[in-house]
C-alpha positions in Angstrom: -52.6 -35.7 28.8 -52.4 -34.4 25.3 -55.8 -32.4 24.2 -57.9 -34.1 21.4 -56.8 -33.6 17.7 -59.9 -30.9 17.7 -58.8 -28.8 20.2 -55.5 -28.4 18.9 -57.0 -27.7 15.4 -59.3 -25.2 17.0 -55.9 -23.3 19.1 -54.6 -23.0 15.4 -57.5 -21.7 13.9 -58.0 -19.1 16.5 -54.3 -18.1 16.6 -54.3 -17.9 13.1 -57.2 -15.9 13.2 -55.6 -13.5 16.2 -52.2 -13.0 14.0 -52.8 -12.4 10.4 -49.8 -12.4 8.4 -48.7 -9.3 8.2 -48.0 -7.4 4.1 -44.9 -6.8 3.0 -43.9 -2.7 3.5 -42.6 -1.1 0.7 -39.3 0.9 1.6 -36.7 2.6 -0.8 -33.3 1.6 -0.4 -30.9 4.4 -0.8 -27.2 4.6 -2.1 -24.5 6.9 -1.2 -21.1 7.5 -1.5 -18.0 9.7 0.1 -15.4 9.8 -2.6 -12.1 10.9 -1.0 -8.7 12.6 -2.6 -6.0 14.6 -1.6 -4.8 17.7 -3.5 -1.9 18.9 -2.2 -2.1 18.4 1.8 -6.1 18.5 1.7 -8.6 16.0 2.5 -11.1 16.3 -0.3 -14.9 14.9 -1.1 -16.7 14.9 -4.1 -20.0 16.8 -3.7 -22.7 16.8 -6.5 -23.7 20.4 -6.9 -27.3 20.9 -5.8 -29.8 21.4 -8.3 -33.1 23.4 -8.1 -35.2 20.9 -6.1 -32.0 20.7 -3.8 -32.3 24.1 -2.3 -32.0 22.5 1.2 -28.9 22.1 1.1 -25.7 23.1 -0.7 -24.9 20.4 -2.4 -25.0 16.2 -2.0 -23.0 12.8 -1.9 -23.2 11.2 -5.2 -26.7 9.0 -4.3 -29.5 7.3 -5.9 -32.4 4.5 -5.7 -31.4 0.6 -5.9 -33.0 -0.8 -8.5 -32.9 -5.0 -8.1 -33.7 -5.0 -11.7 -30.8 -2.7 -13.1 -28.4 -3.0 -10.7 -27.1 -7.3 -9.4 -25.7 -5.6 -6.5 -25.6 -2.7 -3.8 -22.1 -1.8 -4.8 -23.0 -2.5 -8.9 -25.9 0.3 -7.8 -23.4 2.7 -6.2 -20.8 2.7 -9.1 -23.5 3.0 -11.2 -24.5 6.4 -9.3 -21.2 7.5 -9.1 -20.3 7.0 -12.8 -23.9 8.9 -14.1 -23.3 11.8 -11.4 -19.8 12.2 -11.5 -17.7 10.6 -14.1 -15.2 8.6 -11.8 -15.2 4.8 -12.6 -14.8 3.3 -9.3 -12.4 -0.2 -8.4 -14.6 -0.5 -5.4 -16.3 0.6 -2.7 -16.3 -0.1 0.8 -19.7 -0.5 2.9 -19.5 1.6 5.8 -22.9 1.4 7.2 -27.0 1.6 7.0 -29.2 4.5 8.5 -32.8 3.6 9.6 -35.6 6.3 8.1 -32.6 9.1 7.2 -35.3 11.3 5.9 -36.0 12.3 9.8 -36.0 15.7 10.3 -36.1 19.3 8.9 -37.3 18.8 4.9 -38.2 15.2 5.1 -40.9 14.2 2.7 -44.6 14.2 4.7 -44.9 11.0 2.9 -44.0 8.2 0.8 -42.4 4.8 1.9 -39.5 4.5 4.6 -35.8 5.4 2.8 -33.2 2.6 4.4 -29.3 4.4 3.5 -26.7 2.4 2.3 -23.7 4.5 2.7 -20.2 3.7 1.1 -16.9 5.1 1.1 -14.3 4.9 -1.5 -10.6 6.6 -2.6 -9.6 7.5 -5.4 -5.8 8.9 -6.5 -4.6 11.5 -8.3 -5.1 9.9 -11.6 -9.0 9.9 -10.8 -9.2 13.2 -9.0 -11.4 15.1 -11.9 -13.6 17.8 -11.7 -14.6 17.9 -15.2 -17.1 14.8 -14.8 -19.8 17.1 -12.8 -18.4 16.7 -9.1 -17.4 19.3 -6.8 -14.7 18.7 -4.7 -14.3 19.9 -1.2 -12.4 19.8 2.1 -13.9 17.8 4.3 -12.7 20.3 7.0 -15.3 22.9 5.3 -18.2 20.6 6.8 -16.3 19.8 10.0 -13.8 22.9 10.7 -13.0 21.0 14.1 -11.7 17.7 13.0 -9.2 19.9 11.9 -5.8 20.0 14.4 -3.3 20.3 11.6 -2.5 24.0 13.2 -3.2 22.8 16.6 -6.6 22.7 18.3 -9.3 24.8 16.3 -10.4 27.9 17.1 -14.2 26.9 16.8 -14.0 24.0 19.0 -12.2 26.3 22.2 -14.1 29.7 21.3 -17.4 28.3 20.4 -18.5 24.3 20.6 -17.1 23.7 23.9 -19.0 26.5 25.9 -21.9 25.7 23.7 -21.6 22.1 24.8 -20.4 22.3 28.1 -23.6 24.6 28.9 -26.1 21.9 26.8 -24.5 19.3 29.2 -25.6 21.2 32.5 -29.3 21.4 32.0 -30.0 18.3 31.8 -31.6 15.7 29.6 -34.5 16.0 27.9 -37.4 13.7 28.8 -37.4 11.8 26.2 -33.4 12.1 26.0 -33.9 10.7 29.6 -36.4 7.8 28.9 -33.3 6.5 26.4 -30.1 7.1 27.5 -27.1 6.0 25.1 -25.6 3.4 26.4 -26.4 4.5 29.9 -24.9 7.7 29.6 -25.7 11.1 30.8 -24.7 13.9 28.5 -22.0 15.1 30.5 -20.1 11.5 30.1 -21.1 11.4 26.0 -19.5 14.9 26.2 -16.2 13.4 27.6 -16.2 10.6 25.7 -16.4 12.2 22.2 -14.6 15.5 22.3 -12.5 14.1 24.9 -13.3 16.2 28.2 -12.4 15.9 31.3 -8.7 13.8 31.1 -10.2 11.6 28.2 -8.2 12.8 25.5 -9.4 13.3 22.2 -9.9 10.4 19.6 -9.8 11.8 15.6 -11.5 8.5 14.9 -14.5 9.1 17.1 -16.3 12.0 13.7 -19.6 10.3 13.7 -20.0 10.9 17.6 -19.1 14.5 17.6 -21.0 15.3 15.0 -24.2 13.4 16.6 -23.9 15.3 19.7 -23.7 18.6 18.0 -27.1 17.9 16.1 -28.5 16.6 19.6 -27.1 20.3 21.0 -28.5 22.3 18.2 -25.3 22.8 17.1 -25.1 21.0 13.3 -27.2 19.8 11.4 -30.6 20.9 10.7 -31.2 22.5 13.9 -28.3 24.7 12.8 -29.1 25.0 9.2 -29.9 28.9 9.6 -28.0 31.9 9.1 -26.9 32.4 12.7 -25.5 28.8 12.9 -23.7 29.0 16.2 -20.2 27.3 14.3 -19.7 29.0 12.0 -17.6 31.9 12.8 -16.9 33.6 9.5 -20.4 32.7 7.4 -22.3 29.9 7.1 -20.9 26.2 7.3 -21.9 24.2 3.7 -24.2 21.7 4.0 -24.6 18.4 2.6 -28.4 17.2 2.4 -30.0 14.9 -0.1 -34.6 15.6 -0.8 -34.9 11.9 -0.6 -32.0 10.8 1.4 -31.8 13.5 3.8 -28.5 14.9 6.3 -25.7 13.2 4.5 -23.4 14.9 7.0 -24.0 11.9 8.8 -22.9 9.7 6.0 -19.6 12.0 5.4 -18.7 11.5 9.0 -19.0 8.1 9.8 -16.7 7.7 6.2 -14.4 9.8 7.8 -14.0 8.1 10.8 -14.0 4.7 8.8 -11.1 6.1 6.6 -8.9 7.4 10.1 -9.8 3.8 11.2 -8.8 1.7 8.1 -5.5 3.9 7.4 -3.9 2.4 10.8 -4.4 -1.0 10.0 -4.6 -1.5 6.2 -2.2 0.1 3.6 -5.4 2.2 2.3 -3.1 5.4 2.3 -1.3 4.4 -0.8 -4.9 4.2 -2.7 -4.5 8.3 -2.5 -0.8 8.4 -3.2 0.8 8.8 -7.2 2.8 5.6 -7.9 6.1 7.5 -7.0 5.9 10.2 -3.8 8.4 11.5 -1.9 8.2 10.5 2.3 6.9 14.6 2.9 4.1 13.8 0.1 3.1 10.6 2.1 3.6 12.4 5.9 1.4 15.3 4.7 -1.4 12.8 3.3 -1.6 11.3 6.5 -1.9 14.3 8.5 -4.9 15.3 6.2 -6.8 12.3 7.0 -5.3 11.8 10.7 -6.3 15.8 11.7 -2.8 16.3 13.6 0.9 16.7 12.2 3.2 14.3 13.0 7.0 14.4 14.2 8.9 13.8 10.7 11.8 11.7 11.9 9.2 9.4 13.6 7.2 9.4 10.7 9.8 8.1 8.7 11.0 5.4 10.5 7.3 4.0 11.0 7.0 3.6 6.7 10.7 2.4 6.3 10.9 0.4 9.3 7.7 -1.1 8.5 8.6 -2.1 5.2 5.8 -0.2 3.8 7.9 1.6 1.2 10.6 1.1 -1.2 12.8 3.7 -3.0 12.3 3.6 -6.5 16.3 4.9 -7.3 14.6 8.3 -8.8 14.9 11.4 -7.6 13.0 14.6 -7.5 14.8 18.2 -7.9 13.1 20.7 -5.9 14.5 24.5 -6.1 16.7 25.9 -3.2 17.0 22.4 -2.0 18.5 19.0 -2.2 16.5 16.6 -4.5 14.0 14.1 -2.4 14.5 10.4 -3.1 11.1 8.7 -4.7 9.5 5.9 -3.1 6.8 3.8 -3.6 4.6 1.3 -1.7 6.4 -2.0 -1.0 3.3 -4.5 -1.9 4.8 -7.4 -0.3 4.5 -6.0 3.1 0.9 -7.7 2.5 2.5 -11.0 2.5 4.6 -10.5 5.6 1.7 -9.4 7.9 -1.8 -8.9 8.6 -2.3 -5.3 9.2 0.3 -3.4 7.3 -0.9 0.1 7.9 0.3 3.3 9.2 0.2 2.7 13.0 -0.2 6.2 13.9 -1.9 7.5 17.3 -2.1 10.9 18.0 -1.2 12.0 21.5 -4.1 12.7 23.8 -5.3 16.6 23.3 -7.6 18.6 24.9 
């Protein structure tokens, strides 16, 4: 039987009385950006040189405040950043990712309203590579020395990060580590996973997760911000950290990985590349955002038997040597398939 009309009236008045609509929280929504180039065979990122209040760090990502009423949209608000802090006009901007409160941790503000980070990632060739407009521009090996497998595997990662690791990884998980494992694993199989222990092989596209694990270990991050930081064999590793936005290490990383990701299935590698190049110009390009070097002979017949590039019928004369044949990238290889890209996997290393 349905209650009376008064009784019902009354369960809404008391509910409504026992859940008060909540206020509206104020947060700040924060912008960043990784700005990748190459010069020469190096992976570069354009760092905004810190300024007094910065002293945290060494430096930042180009970053700043959305503001609904200057900017129509998130990516409007990050070329705006970008252009005031650095002078690069931006095409676009790819959205890589949020992080939560990123002001966590060592020098986050005691108060003031939750920061939500927007992070962004965008390329830029040579034509745009300027360090006249007020960025600095730096490997991105400098912040992650063991990404780097160009010359084999690093030095750092054998002599230092995997003892380091491999000893974090036998004591244990914290209890509150415990209470929440990730994904219902236990530090050893995280360890496997990321820097690819025990068989698993390493992945160059998994940055974000290495780099999480080190802060966890004590290794990166702020934990490791002081002047014995256990990585850094010769001096201290830079650091990238932002007084409102935080550890935009994190943000570097997962851009990083994003980039590795997006170069094997979209022609994004070309966005890095002069309008002519020679096939060496485009293998060593690669191997600066992949991490390893790659066989040439296979190289080459991935781009020309992928239809990826064309030659242009130019040549370039190079001294003590035969001139190298000019190519460019073949834009109708977009037409003829969905992910033109430079389908590259490094063999497993460990």
């Amino acid at each position: 039987m349905d209650p009376p009309a008064g009784y019902a009236v009354g369960m809404l008045k008391a509910d409504a009385h026992a859940l008060p609509a909540r206020m509206a929280e104020p947060i700040t929504v924060g912008l960043s950006a990784a700005i990748f180039a190459v010069r020469g065979d190096e992976p570069m990122v354009a760092v905004v040189p810190a300024a007094r209040a910065e002293r945290e760090g060494d430096g930042a990502l180009p970053s700043g405040p959305f503001s609904p009423r200057q900017h129509r949209a998130l990516e409007a608000g990050v070329r705006h950043w970008v252009k005031q802090q650095t002078g690069i006009e931006l095409a676009t901007a790819r959205q890589i990712g949020a992080l939560g409160d990123c002001r966590d941790g060592p020098g986050a503000p005691p108060s003031g309203p939750p920061v939500i980070g927007i992070c962004y990632e965008a390329l830029v060739g040579p034509a745009q590579f300027d360090d006249r407009g007020g960025a600095a521009w730096h490997s991105w090996y400098a912040y992650f020395p063991w990404e780097d497998w160009r010359q084999g595997k690093p030095r750092c990662l054998s002599e230092v990060i995997e003892p380091r690791l491999e000893a974090w990884a036998g004591l244990g998980p914290a209890p509150a580590e415990a209470r929440a494992l990730h994904d219902g694993l236990d530090r050893r199989q995280r360890l496997s996973i990321a820097f690819g222990h025990d068989g698993m092989g390493w992945d160059e596209e998994n940055v974000l997760e290495r780099y999480e694990l080190l802060c966890e270990a004590g290794l990166a991050g702020g934990a490791a911000a002081g002047a014995d930081a256990p990585i850094a064999k010769r001096g201290r590793l830079p650091r990238l950290w932002h007084p409102l936005f935080g550890d935009q290490a994190r943000v570097l990383a997962g851009a990083i990985a994003e980039v590795r990701r997006s170069v094997k299935c979209r022609p994004v590698i070309f966005e890095l590349m002069p309008e002519a190049f020679t096939l060496f110009e485009l293998q060593k390009t690669v191997e600066a955002i992949l991490g390893p070097q790659l066989h040439k002979q296979n190289f080459r017949r991935l781009v020309e038997g992928g239809g990826l590039v064309e030659p242009t019928g130019e040549y370039r004369l190079r001294t003590g040597g035969r001139p190298a044949q000019l190519y460019r990238f073949r834009r109708d290889v977009l037409l003829e398939r969905m992910a033109p890209g430079v389908r590259i996997k490094a063999a497993a290393r460990g």
